[in-house]
One Martini backbone bead per residue (centre of mass of N, CA, C, O) as a GRO file, in nm:
protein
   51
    1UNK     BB    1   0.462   1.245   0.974
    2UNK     BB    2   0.247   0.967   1.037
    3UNK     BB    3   0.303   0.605   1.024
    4UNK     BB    4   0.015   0.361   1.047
    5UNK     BB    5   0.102   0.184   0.856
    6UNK     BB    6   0.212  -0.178   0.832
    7UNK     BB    7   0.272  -0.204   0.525
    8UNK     BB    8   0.463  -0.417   0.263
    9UNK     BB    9   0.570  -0.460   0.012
   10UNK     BB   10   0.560  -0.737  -0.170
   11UNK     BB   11   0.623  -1.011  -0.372
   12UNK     BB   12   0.606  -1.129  -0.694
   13UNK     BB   13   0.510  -1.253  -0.985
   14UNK     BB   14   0.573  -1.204  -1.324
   15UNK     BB   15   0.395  -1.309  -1.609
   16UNK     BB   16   0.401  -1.479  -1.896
   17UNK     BB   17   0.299  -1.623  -2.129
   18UNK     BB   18   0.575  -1.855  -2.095
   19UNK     BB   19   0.588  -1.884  -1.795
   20UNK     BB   20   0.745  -1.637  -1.669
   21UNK     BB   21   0.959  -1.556  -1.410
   22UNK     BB   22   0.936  -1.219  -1.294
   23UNK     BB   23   1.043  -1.028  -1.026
   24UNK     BB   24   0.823  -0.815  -0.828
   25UNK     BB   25   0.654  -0.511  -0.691
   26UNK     BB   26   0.358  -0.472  -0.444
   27UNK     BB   27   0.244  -0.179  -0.373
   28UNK     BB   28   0.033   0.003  -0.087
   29UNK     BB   29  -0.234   0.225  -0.113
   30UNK     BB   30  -0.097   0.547   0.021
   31UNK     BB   31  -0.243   0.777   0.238
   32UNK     BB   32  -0.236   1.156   0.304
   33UNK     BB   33  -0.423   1.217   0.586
   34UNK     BB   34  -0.609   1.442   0.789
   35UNK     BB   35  -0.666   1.338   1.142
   36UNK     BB   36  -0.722   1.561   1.379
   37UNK     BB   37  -0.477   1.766   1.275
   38UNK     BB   38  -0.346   1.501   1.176
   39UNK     BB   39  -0.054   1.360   0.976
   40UNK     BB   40  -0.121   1.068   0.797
   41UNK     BB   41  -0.024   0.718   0.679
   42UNK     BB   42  -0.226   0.570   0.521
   43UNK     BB   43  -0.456   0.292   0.378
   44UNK     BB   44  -0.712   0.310   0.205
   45UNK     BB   45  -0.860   0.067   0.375
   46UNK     BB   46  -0.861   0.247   0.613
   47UNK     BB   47  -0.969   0.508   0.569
   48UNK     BB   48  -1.289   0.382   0.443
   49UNK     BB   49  -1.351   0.331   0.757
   50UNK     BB   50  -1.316   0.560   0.895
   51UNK     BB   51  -1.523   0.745   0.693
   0.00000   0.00000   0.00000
């Protein structure tokens, strides 16, 4: 499987209620889709372009 997408999860601050900040992190919405024969991991608004 080759992966096409060069996405790469985000860091983020998670916020409470009394704005304590909280670092986690944002993955990106990776999906494998078969283009051509070929199985790709592309994330979802590259899909719905190309499709």
């Amino acid at each position: 499987m080759k992966k096409v997408s060069t996405k790469k999860p985000l860091t983020v601050n998670s916020r409470s209620k009394a704005m304590n900040a909280t670092k986690r992190r944002q993955k990106p919405n990776l999906q494998k889709k078969t283009i051509n024969g070929e199985k790709v991991v592309i994330s979802a608004r590259e899909a719905k372009k190309i499709a």
